[in-house]
N, CA, C and O atoms as a CHARMM CRD file, in Angstrom:
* protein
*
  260
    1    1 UNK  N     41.27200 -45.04200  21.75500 PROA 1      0.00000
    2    1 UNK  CA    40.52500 -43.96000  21.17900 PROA 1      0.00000
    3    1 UNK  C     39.61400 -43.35900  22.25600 PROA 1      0.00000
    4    1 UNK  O     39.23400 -44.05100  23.20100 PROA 1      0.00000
    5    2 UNK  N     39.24700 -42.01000  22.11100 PROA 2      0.00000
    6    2 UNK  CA    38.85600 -41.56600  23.21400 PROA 2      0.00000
    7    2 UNK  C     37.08600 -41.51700  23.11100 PROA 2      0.00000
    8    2 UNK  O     36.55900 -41.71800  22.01700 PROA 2      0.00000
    9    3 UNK  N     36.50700 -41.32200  23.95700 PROA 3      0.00000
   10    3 UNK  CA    34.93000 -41.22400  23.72700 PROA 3      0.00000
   11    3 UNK  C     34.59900 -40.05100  23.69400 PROA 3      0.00000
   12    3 UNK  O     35.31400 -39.20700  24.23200 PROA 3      0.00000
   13    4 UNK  N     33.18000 -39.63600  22.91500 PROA 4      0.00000
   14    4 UNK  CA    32.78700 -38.46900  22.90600 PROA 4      0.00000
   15    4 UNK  C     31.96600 -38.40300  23.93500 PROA 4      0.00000
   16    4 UNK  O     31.21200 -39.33700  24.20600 PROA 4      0.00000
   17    5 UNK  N     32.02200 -37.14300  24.72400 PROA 5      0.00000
   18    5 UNK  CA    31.12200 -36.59400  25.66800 PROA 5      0.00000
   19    5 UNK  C     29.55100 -36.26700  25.73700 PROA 5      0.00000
   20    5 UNK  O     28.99900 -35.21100  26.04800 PROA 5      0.00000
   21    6 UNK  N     29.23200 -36.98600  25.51100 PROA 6      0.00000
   22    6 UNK  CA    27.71200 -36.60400  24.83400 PROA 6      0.00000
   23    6 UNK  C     26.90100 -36.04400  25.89000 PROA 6      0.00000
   24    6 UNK  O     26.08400 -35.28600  25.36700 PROA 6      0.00000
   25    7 UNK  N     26.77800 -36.07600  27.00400 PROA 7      0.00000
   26    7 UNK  CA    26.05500 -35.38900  28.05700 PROA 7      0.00000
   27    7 UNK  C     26.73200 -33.86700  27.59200 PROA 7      0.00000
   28    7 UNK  O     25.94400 -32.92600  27.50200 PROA 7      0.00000
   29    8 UNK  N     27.93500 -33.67200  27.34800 PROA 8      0.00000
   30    8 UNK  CA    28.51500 -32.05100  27.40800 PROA 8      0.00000
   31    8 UNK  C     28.15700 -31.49400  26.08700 PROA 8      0.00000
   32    8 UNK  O     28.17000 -30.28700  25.84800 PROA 8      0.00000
   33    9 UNK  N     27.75700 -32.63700  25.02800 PROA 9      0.00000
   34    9 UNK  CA    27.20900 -32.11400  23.57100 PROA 9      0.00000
   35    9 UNK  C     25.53900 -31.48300  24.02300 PROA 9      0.00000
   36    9 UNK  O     24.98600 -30.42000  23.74100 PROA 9      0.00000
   37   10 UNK  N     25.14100 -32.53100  24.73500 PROA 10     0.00000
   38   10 UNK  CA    23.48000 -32.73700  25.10100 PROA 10     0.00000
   39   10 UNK  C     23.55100 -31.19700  26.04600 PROA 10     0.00000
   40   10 UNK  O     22.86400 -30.44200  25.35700 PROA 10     0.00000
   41   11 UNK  N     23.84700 -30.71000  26.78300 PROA 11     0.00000
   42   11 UNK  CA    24.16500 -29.83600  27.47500 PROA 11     0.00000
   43   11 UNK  C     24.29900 -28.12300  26.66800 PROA 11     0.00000
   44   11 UNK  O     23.69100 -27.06900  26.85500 PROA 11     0.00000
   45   12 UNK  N     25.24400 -28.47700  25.87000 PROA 12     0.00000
   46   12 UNK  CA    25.63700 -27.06300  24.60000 PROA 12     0.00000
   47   12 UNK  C     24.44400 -26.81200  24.35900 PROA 12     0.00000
   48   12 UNK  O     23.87800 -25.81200  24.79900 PROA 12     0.00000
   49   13 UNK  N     23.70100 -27.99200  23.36900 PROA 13     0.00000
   50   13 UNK  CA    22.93900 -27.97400  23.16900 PROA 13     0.00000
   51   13 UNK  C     21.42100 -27.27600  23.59600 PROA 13     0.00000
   52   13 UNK  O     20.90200 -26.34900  22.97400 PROA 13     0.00000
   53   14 UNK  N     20.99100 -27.77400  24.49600 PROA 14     0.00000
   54   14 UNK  CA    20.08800 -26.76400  25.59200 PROA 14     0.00000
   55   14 UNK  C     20.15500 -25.67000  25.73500 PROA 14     0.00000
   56   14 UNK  O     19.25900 -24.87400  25.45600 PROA 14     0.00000
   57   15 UNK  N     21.63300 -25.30100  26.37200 PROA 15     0.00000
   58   15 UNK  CA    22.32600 -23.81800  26.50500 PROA 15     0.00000
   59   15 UNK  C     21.77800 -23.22000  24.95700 PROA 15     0.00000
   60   15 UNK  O     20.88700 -22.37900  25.07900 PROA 15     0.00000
   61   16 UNK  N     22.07900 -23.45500  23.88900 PROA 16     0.00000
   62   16 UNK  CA    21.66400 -22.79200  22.48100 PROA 16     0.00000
   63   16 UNK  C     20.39500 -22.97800  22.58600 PROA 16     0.00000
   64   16 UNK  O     19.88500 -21.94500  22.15100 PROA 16     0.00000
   65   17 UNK  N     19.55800 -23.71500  22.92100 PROA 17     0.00000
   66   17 UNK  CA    18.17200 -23.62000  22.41800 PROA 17     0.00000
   67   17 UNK  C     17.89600 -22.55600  23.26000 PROA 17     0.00000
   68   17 UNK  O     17.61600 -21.43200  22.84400 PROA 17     0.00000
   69   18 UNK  N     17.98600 -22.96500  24.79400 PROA 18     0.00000
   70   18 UNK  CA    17.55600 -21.34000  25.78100 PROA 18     0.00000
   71   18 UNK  C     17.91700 -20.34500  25.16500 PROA 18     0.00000
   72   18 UNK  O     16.96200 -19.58600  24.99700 PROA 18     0.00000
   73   19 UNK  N     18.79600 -19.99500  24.76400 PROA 19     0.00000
   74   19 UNK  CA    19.23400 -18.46500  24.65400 PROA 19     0.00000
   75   19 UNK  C     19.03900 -17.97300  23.10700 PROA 19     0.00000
   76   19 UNK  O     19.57300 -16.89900  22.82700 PROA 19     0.00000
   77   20 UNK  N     18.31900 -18.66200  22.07200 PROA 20     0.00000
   78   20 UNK  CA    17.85500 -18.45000  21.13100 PROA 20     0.00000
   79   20 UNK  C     16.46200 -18.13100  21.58100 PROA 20     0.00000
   80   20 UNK  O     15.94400 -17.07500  21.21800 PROA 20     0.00000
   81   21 UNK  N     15.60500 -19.26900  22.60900 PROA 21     0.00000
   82   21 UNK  CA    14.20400 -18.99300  23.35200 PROA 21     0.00000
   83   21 UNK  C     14.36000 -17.29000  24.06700 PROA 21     0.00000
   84   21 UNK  O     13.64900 -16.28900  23.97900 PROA 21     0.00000
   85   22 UNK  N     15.15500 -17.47300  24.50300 PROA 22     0.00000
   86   22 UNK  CA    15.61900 -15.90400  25.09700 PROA 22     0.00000
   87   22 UNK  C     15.54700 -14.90400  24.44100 PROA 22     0.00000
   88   22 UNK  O     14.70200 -14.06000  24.74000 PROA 22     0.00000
   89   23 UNK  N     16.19200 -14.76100  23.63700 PROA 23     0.00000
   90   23 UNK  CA    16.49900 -13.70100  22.50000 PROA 23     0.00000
   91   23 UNK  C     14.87700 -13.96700  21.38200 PROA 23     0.00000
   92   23 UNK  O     14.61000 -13.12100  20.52800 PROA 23     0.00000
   93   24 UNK  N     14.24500 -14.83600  21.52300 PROA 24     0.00000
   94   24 UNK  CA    13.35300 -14.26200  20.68000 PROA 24     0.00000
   95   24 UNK  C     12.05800 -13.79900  21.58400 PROA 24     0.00000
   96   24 UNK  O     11.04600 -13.32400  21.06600 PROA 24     0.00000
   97   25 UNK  N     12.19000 -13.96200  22.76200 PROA 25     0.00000
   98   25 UNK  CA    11.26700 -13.96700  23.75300 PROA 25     0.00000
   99   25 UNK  C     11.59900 -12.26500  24.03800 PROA 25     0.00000
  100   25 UNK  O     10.63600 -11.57800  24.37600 PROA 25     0.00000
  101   26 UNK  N     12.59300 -11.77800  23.93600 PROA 26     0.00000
  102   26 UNK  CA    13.14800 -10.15500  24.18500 PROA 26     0.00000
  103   26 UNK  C     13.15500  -9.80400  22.81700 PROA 26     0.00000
  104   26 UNK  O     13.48100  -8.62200  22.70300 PROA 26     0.00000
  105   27 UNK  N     12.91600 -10.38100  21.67300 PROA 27     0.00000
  106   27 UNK  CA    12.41000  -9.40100  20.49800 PROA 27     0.00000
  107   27 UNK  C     10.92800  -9.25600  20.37000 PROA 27     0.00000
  108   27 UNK  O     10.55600  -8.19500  19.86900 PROA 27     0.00000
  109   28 UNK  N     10.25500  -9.88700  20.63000 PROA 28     0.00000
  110   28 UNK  CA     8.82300  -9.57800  20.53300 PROA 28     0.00000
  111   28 UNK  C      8.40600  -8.65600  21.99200 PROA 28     0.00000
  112   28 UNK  O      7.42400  -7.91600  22.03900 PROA 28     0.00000
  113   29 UNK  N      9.11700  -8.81600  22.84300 PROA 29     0.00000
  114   29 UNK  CA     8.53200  -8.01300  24.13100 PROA 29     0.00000
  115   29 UNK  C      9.05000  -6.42900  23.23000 PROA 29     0.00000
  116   29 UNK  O      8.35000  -5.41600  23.21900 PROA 29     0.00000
  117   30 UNK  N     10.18700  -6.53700  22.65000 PROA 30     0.00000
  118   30 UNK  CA    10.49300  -4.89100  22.54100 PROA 30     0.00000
  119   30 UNK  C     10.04400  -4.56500  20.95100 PROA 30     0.00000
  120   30 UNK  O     10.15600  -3.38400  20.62000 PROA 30     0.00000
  121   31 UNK  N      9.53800  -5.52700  19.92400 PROA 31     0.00000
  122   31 UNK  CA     8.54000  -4.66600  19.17400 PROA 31     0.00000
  123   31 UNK  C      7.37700  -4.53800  19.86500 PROA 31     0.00000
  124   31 UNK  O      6.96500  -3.44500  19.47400 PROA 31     0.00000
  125   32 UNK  N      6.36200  -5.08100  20.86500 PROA 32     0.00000
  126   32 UNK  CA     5.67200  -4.78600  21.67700 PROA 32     0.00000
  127   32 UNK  C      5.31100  -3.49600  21.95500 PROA 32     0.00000
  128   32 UNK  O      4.37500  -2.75300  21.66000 PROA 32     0.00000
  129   33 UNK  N      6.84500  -3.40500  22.94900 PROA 33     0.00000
  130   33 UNK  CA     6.81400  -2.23500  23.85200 PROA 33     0.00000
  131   33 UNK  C      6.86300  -1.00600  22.18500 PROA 33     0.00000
  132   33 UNK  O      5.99000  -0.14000  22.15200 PROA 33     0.00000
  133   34 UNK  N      7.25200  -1.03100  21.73000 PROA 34     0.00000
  134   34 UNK  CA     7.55600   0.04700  19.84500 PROA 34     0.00000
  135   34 UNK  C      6.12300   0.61100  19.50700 PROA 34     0.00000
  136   34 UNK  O      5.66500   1.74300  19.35400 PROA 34     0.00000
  137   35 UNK  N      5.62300  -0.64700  19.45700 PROA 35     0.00000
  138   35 UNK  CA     4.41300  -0.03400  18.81100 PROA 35     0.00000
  139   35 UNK  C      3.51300   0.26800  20.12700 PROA 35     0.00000
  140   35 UNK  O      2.68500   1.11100  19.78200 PROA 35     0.00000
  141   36 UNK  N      3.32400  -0.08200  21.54000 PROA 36     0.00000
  142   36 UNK  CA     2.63000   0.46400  22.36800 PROA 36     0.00000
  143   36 UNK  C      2.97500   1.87400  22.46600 PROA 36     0.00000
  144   36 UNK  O      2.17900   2.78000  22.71300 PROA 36     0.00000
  145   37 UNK  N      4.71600   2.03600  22.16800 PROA 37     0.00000
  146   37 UNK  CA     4.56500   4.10400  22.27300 PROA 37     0.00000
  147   37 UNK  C      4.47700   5.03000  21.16700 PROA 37     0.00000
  148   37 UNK  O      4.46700   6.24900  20.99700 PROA 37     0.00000
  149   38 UNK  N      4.38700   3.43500  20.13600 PROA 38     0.00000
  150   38 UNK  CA     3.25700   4.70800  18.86000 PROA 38     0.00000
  151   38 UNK  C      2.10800   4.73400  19.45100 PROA 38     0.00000
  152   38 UNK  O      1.49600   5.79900  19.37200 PROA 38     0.00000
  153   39 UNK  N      1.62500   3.87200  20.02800 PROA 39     0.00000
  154   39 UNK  CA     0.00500   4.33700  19.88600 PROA 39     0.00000
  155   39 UNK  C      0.06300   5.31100  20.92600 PROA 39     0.00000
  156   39 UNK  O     -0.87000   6.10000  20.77000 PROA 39     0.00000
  157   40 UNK  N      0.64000   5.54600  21.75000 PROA 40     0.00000
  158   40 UNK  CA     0.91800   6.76100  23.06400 PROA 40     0.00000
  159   40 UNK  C      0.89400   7.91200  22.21200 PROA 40     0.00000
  160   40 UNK  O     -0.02500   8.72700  22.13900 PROA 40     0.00000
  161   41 UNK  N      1.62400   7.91700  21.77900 PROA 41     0.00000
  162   41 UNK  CA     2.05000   9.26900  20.51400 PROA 41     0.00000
  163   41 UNK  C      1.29400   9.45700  19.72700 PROA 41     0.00000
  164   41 UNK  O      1.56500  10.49600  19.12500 PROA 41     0.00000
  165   42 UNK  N      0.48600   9.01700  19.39800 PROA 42     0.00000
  166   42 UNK  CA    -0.68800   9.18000  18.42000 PROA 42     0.00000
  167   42 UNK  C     -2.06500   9.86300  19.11700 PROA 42     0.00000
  168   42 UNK  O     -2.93000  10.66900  18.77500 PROA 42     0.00000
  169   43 UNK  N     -1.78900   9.16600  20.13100 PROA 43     0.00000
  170   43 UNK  CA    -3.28000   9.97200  21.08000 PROA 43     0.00000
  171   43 UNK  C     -2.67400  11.01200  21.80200 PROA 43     0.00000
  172   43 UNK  O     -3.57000  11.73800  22.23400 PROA 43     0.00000
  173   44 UNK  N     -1.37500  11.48500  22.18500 PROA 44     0.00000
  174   44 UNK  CA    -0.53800  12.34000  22.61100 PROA 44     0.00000
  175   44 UNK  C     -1.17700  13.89400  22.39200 PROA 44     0.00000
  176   44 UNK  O     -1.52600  14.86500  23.06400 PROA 44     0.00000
  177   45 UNK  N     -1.08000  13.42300  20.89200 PROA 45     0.00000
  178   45 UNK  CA    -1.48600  14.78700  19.98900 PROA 45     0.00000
  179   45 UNK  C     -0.43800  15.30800  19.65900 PROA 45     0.00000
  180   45 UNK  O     -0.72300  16.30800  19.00000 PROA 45     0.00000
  181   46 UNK  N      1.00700  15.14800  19.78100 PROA 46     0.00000
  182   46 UNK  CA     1.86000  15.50300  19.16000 PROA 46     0.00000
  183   46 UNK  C      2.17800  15.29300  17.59300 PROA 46     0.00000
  184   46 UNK  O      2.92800  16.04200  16.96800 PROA 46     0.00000
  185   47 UNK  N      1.47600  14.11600  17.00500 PROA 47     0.00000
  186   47 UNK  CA     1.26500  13.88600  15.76100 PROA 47     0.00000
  187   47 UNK  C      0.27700  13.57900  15.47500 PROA 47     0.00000
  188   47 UNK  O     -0.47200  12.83100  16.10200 PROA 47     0.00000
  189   48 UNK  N      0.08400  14.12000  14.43400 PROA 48     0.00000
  190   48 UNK  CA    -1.10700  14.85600  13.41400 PROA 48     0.00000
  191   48 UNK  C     -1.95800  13.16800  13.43000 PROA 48     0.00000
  192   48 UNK  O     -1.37800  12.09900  13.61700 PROA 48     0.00000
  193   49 UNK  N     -3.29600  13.33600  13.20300 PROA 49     0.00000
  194   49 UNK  CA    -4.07800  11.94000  13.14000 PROA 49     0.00000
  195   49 UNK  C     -3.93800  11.52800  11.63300 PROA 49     0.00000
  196   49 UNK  O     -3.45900  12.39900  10.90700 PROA 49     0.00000
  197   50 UNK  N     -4.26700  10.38900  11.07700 PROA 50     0.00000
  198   50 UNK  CA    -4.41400  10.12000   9.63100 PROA 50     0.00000
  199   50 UNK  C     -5.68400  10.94800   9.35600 PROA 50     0.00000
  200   50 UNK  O     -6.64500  11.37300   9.99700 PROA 50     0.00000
  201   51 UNK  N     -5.14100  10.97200   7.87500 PROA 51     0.00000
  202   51 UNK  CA    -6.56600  11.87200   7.16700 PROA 51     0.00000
  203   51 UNK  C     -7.44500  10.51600   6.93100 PROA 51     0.00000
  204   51 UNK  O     -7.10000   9.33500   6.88500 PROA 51     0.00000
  205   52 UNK  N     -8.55500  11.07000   6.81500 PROA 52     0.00000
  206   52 UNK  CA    -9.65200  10.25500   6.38000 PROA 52     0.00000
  207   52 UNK  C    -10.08200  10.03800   5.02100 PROA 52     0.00000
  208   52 UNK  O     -9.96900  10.97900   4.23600 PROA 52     0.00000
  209   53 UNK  N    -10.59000   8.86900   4.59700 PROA 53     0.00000
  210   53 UNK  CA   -10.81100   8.76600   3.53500 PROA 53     0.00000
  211   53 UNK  C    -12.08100   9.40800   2.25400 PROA 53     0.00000
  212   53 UNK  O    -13.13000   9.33600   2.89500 PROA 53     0.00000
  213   54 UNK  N    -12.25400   9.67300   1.58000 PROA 54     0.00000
  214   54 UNK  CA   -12.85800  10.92500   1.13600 PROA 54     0.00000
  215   54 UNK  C    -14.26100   9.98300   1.00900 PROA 54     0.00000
  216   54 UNK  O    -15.27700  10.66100   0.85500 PROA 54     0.00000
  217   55 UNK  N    -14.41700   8.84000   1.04200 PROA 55     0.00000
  218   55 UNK  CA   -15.75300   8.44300   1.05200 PROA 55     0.00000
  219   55 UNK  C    -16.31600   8.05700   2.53600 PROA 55     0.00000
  220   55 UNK  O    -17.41500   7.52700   2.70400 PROA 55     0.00000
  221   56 UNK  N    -15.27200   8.44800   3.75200 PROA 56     0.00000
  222   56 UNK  CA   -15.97900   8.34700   4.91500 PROA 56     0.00000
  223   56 UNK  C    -16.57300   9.46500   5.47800 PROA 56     0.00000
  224   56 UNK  O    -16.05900  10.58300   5.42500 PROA 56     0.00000
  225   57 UNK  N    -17.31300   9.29300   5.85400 PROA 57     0.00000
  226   57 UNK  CA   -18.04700  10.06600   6.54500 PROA 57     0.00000
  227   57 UNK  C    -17.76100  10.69600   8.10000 PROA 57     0.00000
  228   57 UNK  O    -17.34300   9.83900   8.87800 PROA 57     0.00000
  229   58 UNK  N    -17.87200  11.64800   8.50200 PROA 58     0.00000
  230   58 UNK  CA   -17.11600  12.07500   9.76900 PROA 58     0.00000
  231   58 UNK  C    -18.41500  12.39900  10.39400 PROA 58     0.00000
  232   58 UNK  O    -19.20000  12.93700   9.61400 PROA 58     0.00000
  233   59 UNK  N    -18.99400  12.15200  11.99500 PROA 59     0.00000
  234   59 UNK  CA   -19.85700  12.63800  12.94000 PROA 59     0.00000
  235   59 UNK  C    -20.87200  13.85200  12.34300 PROA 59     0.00000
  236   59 UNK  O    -22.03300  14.02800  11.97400 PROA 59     0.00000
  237   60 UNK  N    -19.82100  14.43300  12.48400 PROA 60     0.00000
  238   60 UNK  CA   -20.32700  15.62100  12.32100 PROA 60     0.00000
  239   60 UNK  C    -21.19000  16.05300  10.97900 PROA 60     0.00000
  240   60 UNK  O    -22.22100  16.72300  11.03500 PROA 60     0.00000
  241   61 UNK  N    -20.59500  15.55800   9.77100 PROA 61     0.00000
  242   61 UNK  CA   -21.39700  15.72800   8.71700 PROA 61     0.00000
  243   61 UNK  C    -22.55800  14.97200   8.48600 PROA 61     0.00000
  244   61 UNK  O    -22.88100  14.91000   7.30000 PROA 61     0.00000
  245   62 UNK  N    -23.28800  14.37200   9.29900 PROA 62     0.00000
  246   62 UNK  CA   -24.15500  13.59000   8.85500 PROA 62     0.00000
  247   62 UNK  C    -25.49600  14.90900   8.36000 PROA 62     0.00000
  248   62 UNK  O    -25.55100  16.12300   8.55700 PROA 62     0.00000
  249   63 UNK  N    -26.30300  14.06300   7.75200 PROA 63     0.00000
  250   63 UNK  CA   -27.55400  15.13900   8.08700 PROA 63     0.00000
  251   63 UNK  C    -28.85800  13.91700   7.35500 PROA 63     0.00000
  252   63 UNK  O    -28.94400  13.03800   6.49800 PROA 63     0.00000
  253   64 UNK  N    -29.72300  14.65100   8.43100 PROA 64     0.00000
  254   64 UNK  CA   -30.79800  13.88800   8.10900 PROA 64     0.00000
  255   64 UNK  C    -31.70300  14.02100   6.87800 PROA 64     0.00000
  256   64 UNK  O    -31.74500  15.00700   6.14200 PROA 64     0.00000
  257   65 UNK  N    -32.37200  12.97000   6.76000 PROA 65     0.00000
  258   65 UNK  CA   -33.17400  12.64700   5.15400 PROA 65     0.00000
  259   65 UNK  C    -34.67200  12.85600   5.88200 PROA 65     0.00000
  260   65 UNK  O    -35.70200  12.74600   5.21700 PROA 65     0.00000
């Protein structure tokens, strides 16, 4: 009967863990990079800012008591 290879199981093995480490290590870098060029685009001025909420107050309206 023949033996199993267990260094070449132990081996696969690794290989799958790296390249799962890999692949999740290159999904968080590129939602990263996603939302760093919303926020580019947002201060851009190409899109409109959020409206504000009707009980905040903006700079400009203040006035003194």
């Amino acid at each position: 009967m023949a033996r199993d290879n267990y260094s070449y199981k132990k081996h696969q093995k690794e290989l799958a863990r790296k390249k799962k480490q890999e692949e999740k290590k290159q999904s968080k870098l590129d939602k990263k990079n996603i939302q760093a060029k919303g926020d580019i685009a947002l201060t851009d001025g190409n899109i409109a800012a959020p409206a504000q909420d009707p009980g905040q107050v903006s700079n400009g309206d203040v006035t003194a008591i």
